[in-house]
mmCIF entry with sequence, helices, sheets and N, C-alpha, C, O atoms, coordinates in Angstrom:
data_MODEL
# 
_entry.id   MODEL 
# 
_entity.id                         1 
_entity.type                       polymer 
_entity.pdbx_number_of_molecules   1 
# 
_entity_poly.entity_id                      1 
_entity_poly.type                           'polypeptide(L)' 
_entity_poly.nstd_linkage                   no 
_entity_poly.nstd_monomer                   no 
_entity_poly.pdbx_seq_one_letter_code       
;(UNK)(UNK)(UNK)(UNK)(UNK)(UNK)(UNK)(UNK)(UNK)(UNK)(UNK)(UNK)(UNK)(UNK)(UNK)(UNK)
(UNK)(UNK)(UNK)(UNK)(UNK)(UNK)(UNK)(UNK)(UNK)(UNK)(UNK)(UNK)(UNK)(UNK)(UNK)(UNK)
(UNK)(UNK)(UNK)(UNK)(UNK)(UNK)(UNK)(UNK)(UNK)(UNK)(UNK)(UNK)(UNK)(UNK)(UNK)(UNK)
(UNK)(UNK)
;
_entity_poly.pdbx_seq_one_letter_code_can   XXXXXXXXXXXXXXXXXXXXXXXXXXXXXXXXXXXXXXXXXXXXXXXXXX 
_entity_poly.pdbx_strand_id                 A 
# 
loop_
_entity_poly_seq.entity_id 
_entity_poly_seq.num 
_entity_poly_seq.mon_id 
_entity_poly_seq.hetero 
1 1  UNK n 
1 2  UNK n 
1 3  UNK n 
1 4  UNK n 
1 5  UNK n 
1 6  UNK n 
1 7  UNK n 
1 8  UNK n 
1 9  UNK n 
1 10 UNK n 
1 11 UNK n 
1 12 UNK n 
1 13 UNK n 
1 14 UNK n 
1 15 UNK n 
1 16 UNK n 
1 17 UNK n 
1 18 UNK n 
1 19 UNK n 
1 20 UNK n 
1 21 UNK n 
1 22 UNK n 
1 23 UNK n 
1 24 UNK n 
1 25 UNK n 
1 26 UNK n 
1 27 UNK n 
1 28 UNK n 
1 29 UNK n 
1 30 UNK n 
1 31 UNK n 
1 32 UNK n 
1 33 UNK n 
1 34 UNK n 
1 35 UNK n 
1 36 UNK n 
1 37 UNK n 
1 38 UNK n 
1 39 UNK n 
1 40 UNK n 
1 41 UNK n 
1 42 UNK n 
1 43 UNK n 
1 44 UNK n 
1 45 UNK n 
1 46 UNK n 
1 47 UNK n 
1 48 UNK n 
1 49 UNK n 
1 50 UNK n 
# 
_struct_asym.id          A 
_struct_asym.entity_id   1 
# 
loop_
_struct_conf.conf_type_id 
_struct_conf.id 
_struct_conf.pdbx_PDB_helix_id 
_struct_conf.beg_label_comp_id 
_struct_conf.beg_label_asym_id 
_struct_conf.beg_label_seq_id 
_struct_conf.pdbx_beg_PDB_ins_code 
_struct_conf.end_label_comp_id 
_struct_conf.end_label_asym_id 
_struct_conf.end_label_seq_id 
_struct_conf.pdbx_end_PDB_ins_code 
_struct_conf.beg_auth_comp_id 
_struct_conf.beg_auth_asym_id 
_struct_conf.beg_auth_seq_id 
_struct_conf.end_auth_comp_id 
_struct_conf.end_auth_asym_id 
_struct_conf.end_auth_seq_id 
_struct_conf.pdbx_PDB_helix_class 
_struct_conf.details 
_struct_conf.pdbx_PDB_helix_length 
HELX_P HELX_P1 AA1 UNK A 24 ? UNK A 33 ? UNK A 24 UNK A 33 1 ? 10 
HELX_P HELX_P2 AA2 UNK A 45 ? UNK A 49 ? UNK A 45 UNK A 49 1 ? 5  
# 
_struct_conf_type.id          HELX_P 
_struct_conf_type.criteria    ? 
_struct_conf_type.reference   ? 
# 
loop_
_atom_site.group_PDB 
_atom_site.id 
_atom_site.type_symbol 
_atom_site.label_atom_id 
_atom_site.label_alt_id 
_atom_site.label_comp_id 
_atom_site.label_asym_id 
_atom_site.label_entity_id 
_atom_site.label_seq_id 
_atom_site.pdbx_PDB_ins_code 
_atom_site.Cartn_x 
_atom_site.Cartn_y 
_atom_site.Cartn_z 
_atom_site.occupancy 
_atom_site.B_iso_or_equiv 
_atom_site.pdbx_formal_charge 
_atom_site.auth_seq_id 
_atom_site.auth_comp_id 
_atom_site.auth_asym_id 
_atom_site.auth_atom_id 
_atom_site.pdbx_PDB_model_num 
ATOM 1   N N  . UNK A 1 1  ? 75.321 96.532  -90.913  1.00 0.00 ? 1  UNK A N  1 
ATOM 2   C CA . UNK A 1 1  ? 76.618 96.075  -91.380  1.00 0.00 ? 1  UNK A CA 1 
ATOM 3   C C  . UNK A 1 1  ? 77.346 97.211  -92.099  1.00 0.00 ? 1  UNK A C  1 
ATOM 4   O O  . UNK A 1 1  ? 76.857 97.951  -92.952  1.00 0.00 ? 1  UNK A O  1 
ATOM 5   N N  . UNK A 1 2  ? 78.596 97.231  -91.618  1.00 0.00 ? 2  UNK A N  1 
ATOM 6   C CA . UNK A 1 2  ? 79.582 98.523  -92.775  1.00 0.00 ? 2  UNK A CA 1 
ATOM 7   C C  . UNK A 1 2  ? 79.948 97.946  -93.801  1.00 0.00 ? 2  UNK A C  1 
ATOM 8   O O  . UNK A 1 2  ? 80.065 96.722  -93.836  1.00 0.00 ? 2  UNK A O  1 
ATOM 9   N N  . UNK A 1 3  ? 80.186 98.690  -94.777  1.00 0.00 ? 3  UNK A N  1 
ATOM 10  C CA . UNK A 1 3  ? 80.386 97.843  -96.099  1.00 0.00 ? 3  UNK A CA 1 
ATOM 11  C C  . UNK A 1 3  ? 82.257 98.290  -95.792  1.00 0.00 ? 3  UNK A C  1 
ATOM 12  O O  . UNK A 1 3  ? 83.010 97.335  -95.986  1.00 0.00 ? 3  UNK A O  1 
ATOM 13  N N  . UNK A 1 4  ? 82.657 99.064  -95.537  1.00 0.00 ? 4  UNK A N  1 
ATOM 14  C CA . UNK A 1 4  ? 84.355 99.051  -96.069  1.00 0.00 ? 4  UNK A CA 1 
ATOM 15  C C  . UNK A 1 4  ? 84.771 99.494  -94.162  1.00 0.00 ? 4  UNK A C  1 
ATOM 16  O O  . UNK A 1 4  ? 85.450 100.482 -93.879  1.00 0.00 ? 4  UNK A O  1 
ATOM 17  N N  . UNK A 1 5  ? 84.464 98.982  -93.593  1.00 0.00 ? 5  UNK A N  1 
ATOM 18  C CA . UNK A 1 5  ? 85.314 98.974  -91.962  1.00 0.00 ? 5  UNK A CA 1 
ATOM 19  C C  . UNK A 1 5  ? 86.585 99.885  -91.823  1.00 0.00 ? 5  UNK A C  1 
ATOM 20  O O  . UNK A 1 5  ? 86.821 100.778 -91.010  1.00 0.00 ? 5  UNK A O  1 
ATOM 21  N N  . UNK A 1 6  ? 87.343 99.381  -92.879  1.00 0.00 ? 6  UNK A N  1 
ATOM 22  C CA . UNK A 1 6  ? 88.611 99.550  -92.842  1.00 0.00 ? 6  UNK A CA 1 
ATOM 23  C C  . UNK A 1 6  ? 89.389 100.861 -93.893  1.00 0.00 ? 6  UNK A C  1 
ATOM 24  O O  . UNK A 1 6  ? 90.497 101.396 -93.857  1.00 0.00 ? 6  UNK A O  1 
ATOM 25  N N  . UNK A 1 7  ? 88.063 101.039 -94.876  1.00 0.00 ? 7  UNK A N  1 
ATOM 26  C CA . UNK A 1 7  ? 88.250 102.179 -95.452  1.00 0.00 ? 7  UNK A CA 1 
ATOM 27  C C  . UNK A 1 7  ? 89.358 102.345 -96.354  1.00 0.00 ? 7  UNK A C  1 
ATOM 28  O O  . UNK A 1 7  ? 89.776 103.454 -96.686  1.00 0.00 ? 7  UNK A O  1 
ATOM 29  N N  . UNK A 1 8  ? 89.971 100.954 -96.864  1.00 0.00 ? 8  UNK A N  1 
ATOM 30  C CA . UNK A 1 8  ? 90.731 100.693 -98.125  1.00 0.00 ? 8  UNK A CA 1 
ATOM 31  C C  . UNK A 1 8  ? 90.202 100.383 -98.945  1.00 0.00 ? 8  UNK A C  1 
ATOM 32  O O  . UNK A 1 8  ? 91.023 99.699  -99.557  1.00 0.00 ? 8  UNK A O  1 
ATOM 33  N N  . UNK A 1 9  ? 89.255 100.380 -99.520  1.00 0.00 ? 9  UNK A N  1 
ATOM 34  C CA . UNK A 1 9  ? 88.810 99.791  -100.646 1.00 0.00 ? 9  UNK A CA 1 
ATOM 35  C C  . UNK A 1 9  ? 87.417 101.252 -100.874 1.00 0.00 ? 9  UNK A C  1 
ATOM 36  O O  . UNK A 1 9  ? 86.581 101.751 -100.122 1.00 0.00 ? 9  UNK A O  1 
ATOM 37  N N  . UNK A 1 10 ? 87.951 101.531 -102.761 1.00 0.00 ? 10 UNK A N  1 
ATOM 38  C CA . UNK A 1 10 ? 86.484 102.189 -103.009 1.00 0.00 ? 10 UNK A CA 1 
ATOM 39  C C  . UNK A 1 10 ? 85.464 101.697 -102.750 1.00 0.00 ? 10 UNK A C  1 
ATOM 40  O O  . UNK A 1 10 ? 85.617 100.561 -102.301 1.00 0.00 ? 10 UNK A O  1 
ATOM 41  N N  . UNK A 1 11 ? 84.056 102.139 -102.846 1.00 0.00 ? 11 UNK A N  1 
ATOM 42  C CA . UNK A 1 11 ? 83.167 102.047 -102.840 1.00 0.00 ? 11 UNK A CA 1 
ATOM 43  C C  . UNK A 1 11 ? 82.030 102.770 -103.293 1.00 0.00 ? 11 UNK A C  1 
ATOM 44  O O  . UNK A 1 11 ? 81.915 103.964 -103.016 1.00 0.00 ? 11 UNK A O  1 
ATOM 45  N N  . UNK A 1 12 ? 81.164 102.150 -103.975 1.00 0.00 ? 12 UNK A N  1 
ATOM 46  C CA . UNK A 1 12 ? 80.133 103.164 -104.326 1.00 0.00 ? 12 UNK A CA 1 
ATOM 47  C C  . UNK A 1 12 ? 78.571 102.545 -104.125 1.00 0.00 ? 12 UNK A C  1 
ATOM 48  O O  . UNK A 1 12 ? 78.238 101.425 -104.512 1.00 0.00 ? 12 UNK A O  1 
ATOM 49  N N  . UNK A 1 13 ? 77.994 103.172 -103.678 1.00 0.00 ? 13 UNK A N  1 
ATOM 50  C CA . UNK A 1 13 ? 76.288 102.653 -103.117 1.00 0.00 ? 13 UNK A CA 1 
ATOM 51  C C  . UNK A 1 13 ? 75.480 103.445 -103.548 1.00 0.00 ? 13 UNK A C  1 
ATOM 52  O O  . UNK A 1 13 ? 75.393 104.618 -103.184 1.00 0.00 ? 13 UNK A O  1 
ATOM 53  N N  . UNK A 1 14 ? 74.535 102.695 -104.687 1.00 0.00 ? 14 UNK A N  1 
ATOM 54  C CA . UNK A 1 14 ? 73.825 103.374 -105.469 1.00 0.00 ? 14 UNK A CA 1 
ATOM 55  C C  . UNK A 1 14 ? 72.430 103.407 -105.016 1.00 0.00 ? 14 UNK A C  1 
ATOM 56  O O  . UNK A 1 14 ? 72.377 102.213 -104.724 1.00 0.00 ? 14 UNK A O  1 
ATOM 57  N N  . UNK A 1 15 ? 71.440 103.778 -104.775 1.00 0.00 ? 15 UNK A N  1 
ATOM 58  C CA . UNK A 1 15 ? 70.179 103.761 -104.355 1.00 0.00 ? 15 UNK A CA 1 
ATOM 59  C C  . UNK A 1 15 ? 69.374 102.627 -105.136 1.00 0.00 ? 15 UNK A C  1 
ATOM 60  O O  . UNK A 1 15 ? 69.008 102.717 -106.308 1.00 0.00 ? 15 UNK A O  1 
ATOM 61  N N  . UNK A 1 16 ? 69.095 101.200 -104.013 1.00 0.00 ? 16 UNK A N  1 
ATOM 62  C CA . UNK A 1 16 ? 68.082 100.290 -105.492 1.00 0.00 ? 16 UNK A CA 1 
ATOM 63  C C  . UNK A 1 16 ? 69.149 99.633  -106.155 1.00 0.00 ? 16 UNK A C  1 
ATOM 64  O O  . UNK A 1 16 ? 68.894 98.949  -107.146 1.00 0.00 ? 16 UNK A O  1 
ATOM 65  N N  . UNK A 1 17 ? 70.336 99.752  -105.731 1.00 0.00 ? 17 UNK A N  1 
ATOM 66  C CA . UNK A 1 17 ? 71.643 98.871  -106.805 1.00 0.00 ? 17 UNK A CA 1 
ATOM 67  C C  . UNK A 1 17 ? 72.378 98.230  -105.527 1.00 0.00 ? 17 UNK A C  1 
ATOM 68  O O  . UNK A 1 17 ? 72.309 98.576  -104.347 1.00 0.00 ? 17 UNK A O  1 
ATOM 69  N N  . UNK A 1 18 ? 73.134 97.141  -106.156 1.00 0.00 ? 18 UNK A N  1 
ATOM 70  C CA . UNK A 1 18 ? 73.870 96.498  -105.001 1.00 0.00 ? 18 UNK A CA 1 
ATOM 71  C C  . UNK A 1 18 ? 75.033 97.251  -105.438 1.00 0.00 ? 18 UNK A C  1 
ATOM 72  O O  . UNK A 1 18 ? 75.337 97.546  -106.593 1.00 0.00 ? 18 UNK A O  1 
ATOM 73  N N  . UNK A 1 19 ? 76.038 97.697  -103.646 1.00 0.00 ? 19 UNK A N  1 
ATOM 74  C CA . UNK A 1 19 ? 77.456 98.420  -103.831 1.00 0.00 ? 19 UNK A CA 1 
ATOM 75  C C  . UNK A 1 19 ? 78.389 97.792  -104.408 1.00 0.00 ? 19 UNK A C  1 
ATOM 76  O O  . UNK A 1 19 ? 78.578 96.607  -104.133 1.00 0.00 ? 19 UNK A O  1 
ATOM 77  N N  . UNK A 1 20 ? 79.047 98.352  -105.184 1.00 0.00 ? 20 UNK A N  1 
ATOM 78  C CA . UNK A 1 20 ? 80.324 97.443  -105.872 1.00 0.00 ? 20 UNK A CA 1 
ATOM 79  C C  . UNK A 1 20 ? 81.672 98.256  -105.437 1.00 0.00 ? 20 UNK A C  1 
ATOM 80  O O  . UNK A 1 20 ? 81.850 99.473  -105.479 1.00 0.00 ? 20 UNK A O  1 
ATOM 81  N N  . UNK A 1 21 ? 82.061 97.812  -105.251 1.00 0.00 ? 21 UNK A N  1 
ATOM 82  C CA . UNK A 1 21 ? 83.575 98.130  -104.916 1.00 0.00 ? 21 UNK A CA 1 
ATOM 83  C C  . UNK A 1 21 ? 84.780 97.841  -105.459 1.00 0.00 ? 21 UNK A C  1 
ATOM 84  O O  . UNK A 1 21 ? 85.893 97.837  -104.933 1.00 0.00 ? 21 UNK A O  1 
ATOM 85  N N  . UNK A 1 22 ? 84.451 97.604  -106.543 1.00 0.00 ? 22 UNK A N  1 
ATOM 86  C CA . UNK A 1 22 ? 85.742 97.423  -108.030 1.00 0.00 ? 22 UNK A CA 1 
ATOM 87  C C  . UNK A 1 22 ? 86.072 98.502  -108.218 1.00 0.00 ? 22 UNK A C  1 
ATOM 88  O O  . UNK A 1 22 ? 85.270 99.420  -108.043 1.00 0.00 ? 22 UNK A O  1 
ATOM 89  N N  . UNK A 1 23 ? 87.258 98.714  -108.601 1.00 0.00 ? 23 UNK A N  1 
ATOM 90  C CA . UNK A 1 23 ? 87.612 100.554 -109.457 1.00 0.00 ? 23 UNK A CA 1 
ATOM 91  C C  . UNK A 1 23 ? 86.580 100.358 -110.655 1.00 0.00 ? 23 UNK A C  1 
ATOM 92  O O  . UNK A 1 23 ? 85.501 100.927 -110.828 1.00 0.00 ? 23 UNK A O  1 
ATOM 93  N N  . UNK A 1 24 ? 87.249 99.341  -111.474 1.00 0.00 ? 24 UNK A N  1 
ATOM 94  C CA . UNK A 1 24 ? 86.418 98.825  -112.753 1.00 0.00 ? 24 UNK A CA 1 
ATOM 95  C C  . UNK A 1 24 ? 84.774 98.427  -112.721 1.00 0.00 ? 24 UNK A C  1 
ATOM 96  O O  . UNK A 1 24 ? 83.896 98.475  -113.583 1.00 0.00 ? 24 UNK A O  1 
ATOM 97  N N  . UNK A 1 25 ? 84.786 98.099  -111.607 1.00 0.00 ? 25 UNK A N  1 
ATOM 98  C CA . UNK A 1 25 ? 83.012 98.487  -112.015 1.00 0.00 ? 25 UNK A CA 1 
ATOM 99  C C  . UNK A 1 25 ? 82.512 99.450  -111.387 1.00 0.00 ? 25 UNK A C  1 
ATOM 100 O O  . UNK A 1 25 ? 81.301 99.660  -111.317 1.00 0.00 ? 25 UNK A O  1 
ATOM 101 N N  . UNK A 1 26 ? 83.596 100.297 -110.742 1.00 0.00 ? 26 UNK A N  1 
ATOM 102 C CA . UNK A 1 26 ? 82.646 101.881 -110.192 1.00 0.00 ? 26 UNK A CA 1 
ATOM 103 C C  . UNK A 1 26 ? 82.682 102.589 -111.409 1.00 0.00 ? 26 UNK A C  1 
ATOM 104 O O  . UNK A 1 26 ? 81.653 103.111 -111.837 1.00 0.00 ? 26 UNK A O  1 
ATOM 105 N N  . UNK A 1 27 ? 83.986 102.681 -112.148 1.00 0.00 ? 27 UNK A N  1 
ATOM 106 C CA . UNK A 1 27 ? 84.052 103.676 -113.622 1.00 0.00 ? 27 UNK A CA 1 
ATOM 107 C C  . UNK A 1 27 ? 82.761 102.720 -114.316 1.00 0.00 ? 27 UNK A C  1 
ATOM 108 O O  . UNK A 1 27 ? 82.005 103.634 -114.644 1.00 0.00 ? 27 UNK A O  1 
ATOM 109 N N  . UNK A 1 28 ? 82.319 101.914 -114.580 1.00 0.00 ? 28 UNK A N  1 
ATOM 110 C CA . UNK A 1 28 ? 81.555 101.512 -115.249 1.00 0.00 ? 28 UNK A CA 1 
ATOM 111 C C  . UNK A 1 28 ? 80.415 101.969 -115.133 1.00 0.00 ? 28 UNK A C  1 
ATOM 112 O O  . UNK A 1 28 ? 79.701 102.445 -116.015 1.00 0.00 ? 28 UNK A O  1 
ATOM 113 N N  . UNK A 1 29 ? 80.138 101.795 -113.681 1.00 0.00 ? 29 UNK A N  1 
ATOM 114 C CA . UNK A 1 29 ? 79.056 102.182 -113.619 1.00 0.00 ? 29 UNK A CA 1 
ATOM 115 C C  . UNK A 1 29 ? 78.710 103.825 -113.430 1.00 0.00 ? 29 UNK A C  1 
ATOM 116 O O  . UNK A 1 29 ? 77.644 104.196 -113.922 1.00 0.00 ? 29 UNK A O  1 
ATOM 117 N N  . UNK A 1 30 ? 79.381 104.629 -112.884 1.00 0.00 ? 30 UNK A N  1 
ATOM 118 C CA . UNK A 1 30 ? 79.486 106.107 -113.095 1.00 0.00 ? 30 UNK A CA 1 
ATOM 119 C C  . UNK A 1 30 ? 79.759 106.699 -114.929 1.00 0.00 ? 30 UNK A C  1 
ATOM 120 O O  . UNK A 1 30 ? 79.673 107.847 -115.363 1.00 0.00 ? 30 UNK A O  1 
ATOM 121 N N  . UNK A 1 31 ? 80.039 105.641 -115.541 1.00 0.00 ? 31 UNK A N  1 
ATOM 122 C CA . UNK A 1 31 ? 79.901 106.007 -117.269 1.00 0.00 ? 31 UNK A CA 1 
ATOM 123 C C  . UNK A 1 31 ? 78.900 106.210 -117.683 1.00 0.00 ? 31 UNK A C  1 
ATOM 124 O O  . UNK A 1 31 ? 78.502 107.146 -118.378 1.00 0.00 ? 31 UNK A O  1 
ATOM 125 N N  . UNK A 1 32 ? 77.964 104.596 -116.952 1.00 0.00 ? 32 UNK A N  1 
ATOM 126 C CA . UNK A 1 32 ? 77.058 104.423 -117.383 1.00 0.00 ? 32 UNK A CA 1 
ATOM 127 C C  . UNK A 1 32 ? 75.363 105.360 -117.106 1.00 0.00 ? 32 UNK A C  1 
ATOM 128 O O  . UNK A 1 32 ? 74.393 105.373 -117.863 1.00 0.00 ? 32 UNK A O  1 
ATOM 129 N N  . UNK A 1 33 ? 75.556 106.150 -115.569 1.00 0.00 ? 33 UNK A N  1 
ATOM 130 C CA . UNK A 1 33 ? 75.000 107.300 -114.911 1.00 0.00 ? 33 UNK A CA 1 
ATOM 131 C C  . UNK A 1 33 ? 74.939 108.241 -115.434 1.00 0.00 ? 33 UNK A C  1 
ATOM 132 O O  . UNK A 1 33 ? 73.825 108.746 -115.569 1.00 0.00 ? 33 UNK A O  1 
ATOM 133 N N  . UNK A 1 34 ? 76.066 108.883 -115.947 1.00 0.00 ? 34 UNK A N  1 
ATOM 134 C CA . UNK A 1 34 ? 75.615 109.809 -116.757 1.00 0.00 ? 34 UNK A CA 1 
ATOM 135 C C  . UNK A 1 34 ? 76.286 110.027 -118.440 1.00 0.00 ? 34 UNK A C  1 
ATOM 136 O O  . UNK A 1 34 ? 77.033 110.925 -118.827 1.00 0.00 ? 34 UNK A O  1 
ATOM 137 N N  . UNK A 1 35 ? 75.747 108.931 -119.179 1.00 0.00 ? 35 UNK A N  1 
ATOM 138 C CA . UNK A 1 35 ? 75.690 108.328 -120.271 1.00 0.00 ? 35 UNK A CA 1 
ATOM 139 C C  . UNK A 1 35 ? 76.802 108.855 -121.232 1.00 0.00 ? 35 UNK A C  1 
ATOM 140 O O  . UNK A 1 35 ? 76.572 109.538 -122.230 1.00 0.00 ? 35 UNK A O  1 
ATOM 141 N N  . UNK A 1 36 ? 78.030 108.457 -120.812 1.00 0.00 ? 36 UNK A N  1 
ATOM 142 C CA . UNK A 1 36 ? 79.377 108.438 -121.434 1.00 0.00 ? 36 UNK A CA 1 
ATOM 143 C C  . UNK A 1 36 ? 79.673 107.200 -122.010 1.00 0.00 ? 36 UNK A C  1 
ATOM 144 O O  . UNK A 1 36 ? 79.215 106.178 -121.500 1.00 0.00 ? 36 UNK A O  1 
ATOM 145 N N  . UNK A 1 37 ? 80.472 107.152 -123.138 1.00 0.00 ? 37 UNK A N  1 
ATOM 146 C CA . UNK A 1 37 ? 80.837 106.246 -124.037 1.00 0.00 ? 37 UNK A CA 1 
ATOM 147 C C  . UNK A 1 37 ? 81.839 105.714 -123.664 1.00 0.00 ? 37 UNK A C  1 
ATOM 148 O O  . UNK A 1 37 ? 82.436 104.967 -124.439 1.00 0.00 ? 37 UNK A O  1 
ATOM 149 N N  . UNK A 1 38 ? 82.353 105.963 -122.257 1.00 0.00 ? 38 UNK A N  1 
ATOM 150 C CA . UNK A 1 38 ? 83.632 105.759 -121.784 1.00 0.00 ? 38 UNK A CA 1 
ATOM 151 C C  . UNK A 1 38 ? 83.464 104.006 -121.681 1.00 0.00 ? 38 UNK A C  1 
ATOM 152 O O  . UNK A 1 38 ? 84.574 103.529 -121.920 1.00 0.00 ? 38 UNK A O  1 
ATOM 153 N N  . UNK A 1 39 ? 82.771 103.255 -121.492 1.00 0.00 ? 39 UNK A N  1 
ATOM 154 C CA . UNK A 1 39 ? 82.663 101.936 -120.986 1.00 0.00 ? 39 UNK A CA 1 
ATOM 155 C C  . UNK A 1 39 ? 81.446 101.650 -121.818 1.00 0.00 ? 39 UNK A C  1 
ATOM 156 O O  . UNK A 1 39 ? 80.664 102.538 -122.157 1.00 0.00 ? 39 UNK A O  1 
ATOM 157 N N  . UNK A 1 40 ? 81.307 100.371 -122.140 1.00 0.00 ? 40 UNK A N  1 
ATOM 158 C CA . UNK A 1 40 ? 79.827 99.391  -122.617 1.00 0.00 ? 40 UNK A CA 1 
ATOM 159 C C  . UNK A 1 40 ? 78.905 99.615  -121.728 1.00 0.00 ? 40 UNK A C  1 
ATOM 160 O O  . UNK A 1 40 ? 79.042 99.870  -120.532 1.00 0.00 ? 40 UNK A O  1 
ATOM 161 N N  . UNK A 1 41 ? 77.925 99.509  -122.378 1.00 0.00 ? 41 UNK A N  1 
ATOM 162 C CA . UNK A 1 41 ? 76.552 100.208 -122.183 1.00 0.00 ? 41 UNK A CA 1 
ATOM 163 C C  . UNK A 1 41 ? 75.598 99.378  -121.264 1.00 0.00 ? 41 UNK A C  1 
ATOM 164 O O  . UNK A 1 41 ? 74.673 99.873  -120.620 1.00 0.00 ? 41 UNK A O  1 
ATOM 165 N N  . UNK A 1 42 ? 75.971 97.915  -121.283 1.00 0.00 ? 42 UNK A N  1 
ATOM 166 C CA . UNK A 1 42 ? 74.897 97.020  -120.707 1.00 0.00 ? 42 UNK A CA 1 
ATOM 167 C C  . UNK A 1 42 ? 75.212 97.085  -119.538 1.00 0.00 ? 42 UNK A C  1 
ATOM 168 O O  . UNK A 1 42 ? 76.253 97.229  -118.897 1.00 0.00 ? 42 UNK A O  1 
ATOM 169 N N  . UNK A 1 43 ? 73.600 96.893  -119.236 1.00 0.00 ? 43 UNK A N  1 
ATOM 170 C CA . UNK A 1 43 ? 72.920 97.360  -117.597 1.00 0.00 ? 43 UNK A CA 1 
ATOM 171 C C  . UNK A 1 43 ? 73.757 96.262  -116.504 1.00 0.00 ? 43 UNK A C  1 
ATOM 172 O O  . UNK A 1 43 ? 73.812 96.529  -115.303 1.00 0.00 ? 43 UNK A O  1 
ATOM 173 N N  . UNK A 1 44 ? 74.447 94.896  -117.126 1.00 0.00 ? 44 UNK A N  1 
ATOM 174 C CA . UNK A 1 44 ? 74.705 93.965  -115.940 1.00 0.00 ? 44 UNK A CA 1 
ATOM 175 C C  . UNK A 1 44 ? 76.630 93.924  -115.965 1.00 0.00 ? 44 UNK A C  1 
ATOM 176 O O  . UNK A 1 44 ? 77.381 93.243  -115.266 1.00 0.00 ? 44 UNK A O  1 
ATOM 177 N N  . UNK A 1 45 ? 76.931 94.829  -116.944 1.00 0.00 ? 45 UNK A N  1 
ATOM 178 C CA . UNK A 1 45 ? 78.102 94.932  -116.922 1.00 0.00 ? 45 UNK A CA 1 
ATOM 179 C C  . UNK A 1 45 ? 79.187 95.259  -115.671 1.00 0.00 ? 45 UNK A C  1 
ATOM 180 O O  . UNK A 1 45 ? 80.380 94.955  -115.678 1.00 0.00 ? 45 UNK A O  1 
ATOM 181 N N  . UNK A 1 46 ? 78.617 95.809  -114.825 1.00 0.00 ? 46 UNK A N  1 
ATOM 182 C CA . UNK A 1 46 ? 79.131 96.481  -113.662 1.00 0.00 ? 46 UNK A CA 1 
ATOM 183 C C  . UNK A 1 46 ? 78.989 95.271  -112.779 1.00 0.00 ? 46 UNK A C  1 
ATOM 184 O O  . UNK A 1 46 ? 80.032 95.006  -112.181 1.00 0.00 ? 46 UNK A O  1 
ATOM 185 N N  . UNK A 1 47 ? 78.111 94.572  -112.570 1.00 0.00 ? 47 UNK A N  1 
ATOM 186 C CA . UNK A 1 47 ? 77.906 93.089  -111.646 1.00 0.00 ? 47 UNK A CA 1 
ATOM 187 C C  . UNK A 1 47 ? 79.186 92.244  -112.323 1.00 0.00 ? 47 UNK A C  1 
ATOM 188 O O  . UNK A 1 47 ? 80.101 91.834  -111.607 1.00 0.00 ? 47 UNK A O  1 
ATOM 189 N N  . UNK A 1 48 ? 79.163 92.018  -113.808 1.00 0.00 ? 48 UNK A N  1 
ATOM 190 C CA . UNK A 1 48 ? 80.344 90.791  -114.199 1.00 0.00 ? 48 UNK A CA 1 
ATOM 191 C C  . UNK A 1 48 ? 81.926 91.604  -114.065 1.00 0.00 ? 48 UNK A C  1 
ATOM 192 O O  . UNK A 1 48 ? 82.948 90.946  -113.871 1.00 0.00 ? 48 UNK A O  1 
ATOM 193 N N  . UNK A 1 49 ? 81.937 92.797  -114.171 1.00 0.00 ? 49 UNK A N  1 
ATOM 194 C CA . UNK A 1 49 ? 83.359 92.816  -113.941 1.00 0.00 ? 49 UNK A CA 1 
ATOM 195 C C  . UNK A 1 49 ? 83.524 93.064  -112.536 1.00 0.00 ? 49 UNK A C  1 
ATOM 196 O O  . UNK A 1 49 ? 84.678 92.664  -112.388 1.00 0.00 ? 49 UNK A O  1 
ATOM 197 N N  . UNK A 1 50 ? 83.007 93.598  -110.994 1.00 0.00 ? 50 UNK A N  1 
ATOM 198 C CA . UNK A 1 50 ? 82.902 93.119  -109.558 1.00 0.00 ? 50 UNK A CA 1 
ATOM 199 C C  . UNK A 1 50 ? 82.968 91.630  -109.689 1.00 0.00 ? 50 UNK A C  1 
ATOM 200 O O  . UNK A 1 50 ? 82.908 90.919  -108.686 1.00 0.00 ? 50 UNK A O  1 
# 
């Protein structure tokens, strides 16, 4: 299965993580990768704002 066909929408696919394709939970979760204060810290944060 392709995740973005159509190639409008970000995307990010993390190894072992499900892809999210929010702006807001890709910055989240790329904050959270390499441990910037830019966004909250909790691990399921990136799932509730997707």
């Amino acid at each position: 299965m392709q995740l973005n066909p159509t190639q409008r929408i970000p995307i990010l696919v993390k190894h072992g993580a499900e892809p999210l394709w929010e702006a807001d939970a890709i910055a989240c979760r790329l904050s959270q990768m390499v441990g910037s204060d830019f966004w909250g810290q909790r691990s399921a944060q990136p799932d509730m704002i997707r």
